[in-house]
LUMDOFI-292384 format. One line per 3 residues: number of its first residue (from 1); their letters; for each residue x, y, z of N, C-alpha, C, O. Coordinates in pm, whole numbers. Atoms other than C-alpha are relative to their C-alpha. Layout:
NUM) A) X,Y,Z,X,Y,Z,X,Y,Z,X,Y,Z; ...
This chain:
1) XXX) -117,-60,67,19626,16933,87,74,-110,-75,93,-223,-30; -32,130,70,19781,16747,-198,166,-28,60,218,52,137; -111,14,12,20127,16587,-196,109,97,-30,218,116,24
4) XXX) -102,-149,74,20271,16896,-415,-30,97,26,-24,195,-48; 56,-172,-50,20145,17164,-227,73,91,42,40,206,72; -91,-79,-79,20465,17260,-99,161,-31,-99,278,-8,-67
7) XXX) -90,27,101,20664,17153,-405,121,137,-17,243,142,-1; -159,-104,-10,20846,17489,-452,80,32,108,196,72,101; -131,8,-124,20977,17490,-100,126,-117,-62,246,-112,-88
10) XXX) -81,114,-3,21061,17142,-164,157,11,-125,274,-19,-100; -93,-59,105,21270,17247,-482,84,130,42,202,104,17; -66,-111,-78,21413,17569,-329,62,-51,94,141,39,123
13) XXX) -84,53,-127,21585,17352,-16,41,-97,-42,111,-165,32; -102,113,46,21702,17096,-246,74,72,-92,148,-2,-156; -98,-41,113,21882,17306,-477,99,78,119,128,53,236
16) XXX) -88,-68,-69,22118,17604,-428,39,59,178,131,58,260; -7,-49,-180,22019,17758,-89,3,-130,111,75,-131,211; -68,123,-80,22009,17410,68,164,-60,18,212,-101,124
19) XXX) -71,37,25,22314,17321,-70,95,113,94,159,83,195; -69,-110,-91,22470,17671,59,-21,-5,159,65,27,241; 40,13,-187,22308,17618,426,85,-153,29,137,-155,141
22) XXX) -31,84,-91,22443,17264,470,157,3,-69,231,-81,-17; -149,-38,2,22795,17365,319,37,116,129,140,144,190; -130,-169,-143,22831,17695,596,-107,-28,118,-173,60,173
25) XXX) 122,6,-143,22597,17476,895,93,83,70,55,198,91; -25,-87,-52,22884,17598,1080,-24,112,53,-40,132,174; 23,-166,30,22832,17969,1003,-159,35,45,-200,130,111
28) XXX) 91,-56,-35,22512,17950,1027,-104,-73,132,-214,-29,164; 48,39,-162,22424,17724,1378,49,117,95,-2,143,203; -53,-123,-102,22671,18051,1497,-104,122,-17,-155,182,78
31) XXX) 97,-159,-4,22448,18356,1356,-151,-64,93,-192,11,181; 120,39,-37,22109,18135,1466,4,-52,173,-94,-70,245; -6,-4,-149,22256,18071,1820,-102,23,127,-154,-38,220
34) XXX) 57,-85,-116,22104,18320,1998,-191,-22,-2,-258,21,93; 142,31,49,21727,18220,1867,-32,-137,43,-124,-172,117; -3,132,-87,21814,17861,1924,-46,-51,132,-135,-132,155
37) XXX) 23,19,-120,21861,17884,2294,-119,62,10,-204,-9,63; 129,-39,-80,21588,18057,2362,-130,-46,-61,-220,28,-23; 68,35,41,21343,17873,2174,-38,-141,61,-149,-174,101
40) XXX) -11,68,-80,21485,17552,2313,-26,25,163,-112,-57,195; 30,-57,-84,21451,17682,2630,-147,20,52,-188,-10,163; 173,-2,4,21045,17774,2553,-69,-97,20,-180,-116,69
43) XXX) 113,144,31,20988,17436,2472,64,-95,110,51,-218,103; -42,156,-152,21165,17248,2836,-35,-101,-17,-131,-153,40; -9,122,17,21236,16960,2690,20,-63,143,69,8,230
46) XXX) -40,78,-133,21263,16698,2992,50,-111,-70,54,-134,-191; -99,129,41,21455,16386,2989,-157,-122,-15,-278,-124,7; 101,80,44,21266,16130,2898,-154,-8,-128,-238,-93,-159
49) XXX) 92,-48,105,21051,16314,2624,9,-74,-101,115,-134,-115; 18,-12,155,20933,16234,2268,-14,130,-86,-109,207,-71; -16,-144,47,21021,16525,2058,-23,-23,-172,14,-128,-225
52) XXX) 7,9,160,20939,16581,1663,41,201,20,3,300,82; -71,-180,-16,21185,16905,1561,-47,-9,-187,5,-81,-272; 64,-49,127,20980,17028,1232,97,98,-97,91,214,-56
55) XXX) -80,-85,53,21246,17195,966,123,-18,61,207,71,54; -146,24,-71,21538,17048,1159,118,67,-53,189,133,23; -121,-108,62,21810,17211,903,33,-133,7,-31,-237,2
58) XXX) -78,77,-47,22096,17044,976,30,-58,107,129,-129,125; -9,71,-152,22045,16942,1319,32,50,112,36,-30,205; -54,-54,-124,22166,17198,1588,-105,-47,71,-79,-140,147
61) XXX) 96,0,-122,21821,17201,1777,-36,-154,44,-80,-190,153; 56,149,-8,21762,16807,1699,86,-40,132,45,-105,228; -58,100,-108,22093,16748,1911,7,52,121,69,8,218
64) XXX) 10,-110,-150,22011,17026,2171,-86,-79,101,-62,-118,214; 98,80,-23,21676,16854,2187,31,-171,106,-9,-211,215; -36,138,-42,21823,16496,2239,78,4,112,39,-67,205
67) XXX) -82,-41,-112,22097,16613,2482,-92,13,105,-80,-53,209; 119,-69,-115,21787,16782,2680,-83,-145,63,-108,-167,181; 85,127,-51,21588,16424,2678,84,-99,60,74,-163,165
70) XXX) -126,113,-32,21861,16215,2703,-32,-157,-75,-111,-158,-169; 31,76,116,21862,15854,2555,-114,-47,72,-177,-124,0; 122,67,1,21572,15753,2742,-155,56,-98,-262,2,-123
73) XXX) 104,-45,71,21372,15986,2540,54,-32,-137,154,-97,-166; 0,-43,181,21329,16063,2135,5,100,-37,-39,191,33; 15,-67,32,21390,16262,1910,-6,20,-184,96,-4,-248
76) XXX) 16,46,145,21285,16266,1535,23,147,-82,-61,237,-70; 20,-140,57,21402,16570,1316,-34,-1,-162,30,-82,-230; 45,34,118,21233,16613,974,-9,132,-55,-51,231,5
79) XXX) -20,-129,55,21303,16864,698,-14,-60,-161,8,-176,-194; 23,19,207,21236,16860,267,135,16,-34,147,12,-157; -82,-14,124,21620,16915,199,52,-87,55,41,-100,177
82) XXX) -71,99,35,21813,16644,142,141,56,44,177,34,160; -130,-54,-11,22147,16808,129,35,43,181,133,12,248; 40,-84,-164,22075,16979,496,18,-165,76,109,-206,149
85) XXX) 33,119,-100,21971,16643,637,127,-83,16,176,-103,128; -138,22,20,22299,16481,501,134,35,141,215,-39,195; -45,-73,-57,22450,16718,713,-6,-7,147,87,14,225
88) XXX) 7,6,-118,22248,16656,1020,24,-144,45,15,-166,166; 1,135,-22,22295,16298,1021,131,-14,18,177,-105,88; -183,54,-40,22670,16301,1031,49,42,123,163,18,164
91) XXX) -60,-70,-99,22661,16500,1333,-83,-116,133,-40,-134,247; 67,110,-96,22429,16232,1521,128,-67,113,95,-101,227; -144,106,-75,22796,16050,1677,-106,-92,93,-194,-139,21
94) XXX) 45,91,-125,22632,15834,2025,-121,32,14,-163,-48,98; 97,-13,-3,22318,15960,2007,-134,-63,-40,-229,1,-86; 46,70,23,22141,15666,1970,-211,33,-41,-287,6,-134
97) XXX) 126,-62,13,21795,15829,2049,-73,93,-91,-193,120,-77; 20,-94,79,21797,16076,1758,54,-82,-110,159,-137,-141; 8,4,150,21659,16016,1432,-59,111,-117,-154,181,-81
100) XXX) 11,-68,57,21650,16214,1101,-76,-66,-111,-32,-171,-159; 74,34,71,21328,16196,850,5,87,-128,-39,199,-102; 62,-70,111,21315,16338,468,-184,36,28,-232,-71,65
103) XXX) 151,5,40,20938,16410,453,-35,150,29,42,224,91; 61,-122,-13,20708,16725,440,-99,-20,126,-194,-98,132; 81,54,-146,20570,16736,809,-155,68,-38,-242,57,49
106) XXX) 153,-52,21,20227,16925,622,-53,-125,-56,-167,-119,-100; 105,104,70,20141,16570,490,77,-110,57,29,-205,-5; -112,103,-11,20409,16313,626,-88,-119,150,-91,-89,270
109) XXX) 105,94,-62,20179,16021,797,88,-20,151,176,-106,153; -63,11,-144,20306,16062,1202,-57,-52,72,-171,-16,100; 92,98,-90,20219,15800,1426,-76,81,114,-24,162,192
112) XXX) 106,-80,-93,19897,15921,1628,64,2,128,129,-89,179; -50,-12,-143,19978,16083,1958,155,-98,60,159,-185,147; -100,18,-36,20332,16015,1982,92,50,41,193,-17,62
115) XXX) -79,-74,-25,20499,16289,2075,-58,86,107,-173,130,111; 62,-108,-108,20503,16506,2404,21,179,-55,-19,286,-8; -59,-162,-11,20656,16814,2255,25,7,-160,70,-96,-212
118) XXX) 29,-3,142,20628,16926,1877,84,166,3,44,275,47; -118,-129,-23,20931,17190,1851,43,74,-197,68,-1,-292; -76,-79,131,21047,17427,1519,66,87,28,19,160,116
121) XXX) -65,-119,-7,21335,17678,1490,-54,52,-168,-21,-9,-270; 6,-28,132,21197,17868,1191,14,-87,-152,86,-96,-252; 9,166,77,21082,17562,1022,-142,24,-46,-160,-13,-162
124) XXX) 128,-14,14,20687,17662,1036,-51,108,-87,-173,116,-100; 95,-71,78,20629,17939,799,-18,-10,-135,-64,57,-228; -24,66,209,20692,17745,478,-112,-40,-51,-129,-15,-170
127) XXX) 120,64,67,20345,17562,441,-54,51,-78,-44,173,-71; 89,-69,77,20108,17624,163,-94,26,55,-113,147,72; 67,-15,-141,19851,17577,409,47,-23,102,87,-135,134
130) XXX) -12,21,-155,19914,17621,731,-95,-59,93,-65,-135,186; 79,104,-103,19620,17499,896,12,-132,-23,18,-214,68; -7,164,-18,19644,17168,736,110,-79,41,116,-195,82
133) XXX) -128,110,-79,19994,17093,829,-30,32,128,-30,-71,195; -12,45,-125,19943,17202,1163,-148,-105,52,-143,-175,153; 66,119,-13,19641,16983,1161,54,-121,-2,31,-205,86
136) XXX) -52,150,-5,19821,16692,1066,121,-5,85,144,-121,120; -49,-36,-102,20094,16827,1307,-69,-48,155,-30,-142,225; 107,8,-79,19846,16832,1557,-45,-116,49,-63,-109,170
139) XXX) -8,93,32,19771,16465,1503,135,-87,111,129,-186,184; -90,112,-52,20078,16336,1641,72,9,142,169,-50,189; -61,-87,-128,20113,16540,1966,-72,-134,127,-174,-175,71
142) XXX) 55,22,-120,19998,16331,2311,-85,83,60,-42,196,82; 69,-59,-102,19694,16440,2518,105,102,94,207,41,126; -81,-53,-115,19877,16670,2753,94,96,-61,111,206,-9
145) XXX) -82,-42,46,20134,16762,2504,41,182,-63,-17,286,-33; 26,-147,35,20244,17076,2332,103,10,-82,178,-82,-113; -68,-12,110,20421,17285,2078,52,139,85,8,201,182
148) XXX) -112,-76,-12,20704,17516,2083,81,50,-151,119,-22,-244; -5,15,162,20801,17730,1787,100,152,-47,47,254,-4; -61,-138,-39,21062,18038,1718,-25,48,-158,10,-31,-246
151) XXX) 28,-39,156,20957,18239,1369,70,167,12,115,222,112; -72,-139,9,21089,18593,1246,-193,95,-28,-297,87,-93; 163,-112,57,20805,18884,1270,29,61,-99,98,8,-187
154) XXX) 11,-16,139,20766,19121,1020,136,19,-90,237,60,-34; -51,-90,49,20953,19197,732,99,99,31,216,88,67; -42,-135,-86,21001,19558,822,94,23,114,161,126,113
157) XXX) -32,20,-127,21137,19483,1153,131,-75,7,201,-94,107; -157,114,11,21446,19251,1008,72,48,-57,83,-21,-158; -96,-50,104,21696,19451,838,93,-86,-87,139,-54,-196
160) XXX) -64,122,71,21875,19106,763,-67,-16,-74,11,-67,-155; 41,8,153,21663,19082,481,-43,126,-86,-31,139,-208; 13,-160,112,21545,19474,391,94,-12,-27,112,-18,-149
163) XXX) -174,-95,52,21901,19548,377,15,-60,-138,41,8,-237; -89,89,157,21988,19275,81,-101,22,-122,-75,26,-242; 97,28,93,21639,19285,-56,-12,153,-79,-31,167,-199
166) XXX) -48,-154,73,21689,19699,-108,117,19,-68,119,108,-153; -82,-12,83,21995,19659,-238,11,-44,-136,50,19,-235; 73,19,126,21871,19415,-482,-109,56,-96,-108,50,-219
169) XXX) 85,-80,76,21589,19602,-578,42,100,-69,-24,134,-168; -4,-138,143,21751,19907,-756,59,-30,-106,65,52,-197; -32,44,127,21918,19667,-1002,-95,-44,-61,-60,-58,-178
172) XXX) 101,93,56,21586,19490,-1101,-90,103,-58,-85,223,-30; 120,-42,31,21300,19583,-1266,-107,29,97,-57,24,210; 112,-47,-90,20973,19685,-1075,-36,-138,38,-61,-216,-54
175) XXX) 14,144,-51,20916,19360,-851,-206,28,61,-257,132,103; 114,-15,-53,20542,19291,-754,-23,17,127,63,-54,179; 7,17,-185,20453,19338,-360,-52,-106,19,-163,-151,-8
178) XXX) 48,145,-94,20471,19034,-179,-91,0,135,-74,53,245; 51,73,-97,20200,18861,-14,11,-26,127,29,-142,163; -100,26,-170,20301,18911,371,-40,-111,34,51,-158,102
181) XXX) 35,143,-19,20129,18572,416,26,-107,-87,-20,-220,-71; 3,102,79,20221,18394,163,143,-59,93,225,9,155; -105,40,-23,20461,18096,258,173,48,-28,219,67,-141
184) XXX) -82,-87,24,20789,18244,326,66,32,171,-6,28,271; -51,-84,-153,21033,18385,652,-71,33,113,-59,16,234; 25,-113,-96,20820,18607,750,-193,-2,-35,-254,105,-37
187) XXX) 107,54,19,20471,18461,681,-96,-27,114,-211,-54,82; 25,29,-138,20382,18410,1058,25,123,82,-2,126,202; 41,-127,-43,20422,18771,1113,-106,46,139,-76,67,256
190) XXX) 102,-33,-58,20081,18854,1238,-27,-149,99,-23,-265,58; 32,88,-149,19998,18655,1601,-98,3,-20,-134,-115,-16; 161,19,13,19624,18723,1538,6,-115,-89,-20,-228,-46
193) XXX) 39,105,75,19635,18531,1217,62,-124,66,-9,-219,97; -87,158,-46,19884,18250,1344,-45,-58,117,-26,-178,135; 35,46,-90,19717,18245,1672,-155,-107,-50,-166,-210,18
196) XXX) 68,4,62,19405,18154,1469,11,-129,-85,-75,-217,-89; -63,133,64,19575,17892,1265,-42,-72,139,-150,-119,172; -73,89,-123,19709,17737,1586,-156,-89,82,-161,-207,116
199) XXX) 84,23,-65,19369,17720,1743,-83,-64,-107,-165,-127,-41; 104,34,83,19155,17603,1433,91,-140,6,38,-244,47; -72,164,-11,19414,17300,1421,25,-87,90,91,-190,87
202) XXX) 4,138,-122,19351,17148,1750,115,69,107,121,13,217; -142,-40,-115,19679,17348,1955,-127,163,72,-190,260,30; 61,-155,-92,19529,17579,2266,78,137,81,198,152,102
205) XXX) -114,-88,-33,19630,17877,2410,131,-11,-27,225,-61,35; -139,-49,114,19885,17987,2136,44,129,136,-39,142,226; -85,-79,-116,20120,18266,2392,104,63,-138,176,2,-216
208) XXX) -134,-76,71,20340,18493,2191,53,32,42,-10,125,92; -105,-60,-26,20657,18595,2318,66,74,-90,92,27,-201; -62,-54,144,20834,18894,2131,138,-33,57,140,-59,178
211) XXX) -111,56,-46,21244,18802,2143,99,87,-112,91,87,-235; -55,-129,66,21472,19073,2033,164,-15,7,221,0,115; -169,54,-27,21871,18976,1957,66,47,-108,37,19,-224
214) XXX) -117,4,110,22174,19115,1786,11,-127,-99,-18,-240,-58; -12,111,37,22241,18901,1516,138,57,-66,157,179,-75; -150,30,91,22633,18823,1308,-51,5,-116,-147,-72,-128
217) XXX) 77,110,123,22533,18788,962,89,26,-113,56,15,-231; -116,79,49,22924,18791,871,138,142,71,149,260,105; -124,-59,-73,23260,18867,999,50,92,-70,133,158,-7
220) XXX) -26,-115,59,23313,19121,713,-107,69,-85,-204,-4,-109; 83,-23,37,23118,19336,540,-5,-19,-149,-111,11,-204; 22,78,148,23191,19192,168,9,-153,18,4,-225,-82
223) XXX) 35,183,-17,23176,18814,304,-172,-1,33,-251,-86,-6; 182,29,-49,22793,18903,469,-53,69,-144,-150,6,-185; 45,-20,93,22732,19103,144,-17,-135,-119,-113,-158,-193
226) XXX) 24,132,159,22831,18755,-119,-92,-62,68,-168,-129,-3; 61,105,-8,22644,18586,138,-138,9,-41,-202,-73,-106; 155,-53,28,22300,18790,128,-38,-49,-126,-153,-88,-144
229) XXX) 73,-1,131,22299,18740,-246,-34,-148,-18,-126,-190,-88; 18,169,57,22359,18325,-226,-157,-53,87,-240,-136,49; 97,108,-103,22108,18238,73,-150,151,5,-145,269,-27
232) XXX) 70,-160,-71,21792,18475,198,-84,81,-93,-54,43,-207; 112,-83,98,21513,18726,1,41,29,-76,-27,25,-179; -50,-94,174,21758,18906,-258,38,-177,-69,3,-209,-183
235) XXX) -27,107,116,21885,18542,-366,-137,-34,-90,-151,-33,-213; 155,9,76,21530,18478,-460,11,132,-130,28,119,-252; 73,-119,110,21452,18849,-621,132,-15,-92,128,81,-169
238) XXX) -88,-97,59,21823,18828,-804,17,-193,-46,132,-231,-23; -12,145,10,21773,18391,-910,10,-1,-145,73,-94,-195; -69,-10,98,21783,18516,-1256,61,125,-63,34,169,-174
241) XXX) -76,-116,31,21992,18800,-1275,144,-88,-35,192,-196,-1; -179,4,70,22354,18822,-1468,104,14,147,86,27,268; -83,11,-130,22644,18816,-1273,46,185,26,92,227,132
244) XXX) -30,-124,8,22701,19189,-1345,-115,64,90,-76,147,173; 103,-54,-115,22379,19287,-1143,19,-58,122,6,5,228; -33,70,-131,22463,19030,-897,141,51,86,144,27,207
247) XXX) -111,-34,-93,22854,19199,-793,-88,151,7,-77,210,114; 37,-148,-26,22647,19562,-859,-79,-18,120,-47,61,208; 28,39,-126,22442,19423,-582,74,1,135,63,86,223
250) XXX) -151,29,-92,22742,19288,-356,56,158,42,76,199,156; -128,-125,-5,22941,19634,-414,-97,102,92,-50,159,191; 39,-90,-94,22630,19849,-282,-54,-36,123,-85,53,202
253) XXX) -11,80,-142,22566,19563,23,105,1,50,120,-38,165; -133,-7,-116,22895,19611,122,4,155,95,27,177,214; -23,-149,-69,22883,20013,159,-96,-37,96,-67,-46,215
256) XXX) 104,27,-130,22584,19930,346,37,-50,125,27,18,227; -32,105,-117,22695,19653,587,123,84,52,131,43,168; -137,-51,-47,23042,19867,673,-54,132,129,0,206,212
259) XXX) 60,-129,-130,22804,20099,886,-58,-52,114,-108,0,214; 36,82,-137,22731,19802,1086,61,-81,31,19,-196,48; -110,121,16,23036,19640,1119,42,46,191,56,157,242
262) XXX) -47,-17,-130,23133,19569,1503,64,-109,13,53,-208,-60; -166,68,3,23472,19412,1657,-63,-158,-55,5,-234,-124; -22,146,32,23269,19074,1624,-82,-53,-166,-126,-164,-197
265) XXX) 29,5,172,23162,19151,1202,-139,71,23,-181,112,131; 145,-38,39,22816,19266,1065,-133,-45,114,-209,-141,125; 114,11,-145,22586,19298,1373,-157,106,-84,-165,212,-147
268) XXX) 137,9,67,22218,19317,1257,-130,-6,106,-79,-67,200; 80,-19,-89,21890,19355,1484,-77,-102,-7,-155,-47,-85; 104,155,8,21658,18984,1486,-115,82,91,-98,157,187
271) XXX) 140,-13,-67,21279,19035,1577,-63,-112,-22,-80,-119,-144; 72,122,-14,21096,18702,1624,-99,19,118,-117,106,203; 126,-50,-115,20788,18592,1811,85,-152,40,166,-206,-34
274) XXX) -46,171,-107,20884,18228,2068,-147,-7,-2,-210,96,22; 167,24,1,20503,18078,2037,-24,-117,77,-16,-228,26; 70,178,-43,20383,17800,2268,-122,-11,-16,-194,78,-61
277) XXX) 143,25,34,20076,17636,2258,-27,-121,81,66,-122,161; 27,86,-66,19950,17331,2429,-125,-78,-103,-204,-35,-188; 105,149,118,19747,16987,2257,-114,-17,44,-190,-98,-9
């Protein structure tokens, strides 16, 4: 896999939506909470571990991670946006043991067998290939070691993105049907195929867990509507739309979101798989 194989991620998490995720980490370490722990959790970090956190963001799980090892262990978090990383690095304070890497972990040269525990919060379904990053993934795990990994299942099953992506759709033109595999959210869908990956790249008994959680995805229902359009599937389908399709958007995501508005804002249904695997 070449160098640029993953170039439009890499451009997509350095521009706007990066820029928007590591301006509202806040906002959004609170909606991703509940996915967090229990992902962390999958992957029982112990003290004393070497950890590589794949798609780190801004850093919640890196310093969950490091907390979990403590400083006798490591912890290395590596992500393509710049802006994000910025973000996670300021939050490092005493945490001597935790470090943050720019690089694309589908090609990013990781010292052989160095790590006991190879962790992602929805960091893994971006590759162009997937087998070859988790091959070269794969690569840097310890005999013994293992992976730990929390992704969104289908589509269908997430209304946090139908909802914005139907609303966007009746301003647009006729959009082509997306590729359920193509790099993307929700790309890791299918457990057959991903189990399949997992196993062609050296990781054994892949385990799916399904993990089913309310999600926030804003305290009102015209703050989670501007947000759908900046971050998430409709920002994509609506990246060159006018601003006049973009509030006609907003105005019919709000009627929407007001039918799911509870005391603590826009409550939404999360479907993910928790995946371990072993090296």
């Amino acid at each position: 896999m070449s160098d640029t194989a993953n170039a439009d991620q890499i451009a997509y998490w350095n521009g706007k939506s990066g820029l928007k995720w590591a301006e509202d980490q806040e906002k959004m370490d609170a909606m991703m909470q509940p996915m967090a722990d229990v992902a962390v959790a999958a992957a029982a970090p112990a003290p004393g571990e070497s950890v590589l956190d794949i798609g780190c963001g801004t850093g919640a799980t890196a310093l969950a991670l490091a907390d979990r090892v403590g400083p006798e262990g490591r912890v290395l978090g590596v992500d393509i946006s710049r802006p994000m990383l910025a973000v996670a690095r300021s939050r490092v304070g005493a945490r001597r043991h935790l470090a943050f890497r720019e690089a694309d972990a589908s090609t990013a040269a990781f010292e052989p067998a160095s790590v006991d525990l190879v962790f992602s919060k929805f960091g893994v379904m971006f590759f162009a290939d997937p087998e070859a990053a988790f091959r070269n993934i794969h690569r840097a795990v310890r005999p013994g070691g293992r992976l730990a990994f929390i992704c969104w299942r289908s589509l269908h099953e997430n209304p946090f993105a139908t909802l914005p992506m139907g609303a966007a759709l009746k301003h647009l033109p006729p959009q082509p049907r997306p590729d359920p595999n193509a790099p993307g959210p929700f790309a890791f869908a299918d457990a057959v195929r991903v189990g399949h990956i997992l196993v062609q790249a050296g990781f054994q008994t892949p385990a799916f867990a399904a993990f089913d959680t309310p999600m926030i995805v804003g305290r009102t229902a015209a703050s989670a509507a501007k947000e759908a359009v900046q971050v998430g599937m409709a920002s994509r389908l609506l990246m060159d739309a006018g601003e006049a399709v973009r509030e006609a958007v907003i105005a019919d995501l709000t009627t929407v979101y007001e039918a799911h508005m509870t005391p603590g804002g826009v409550e939404l249904p999360a479907h993910c798989w928790v995946v371990t695997a072993s090296a």
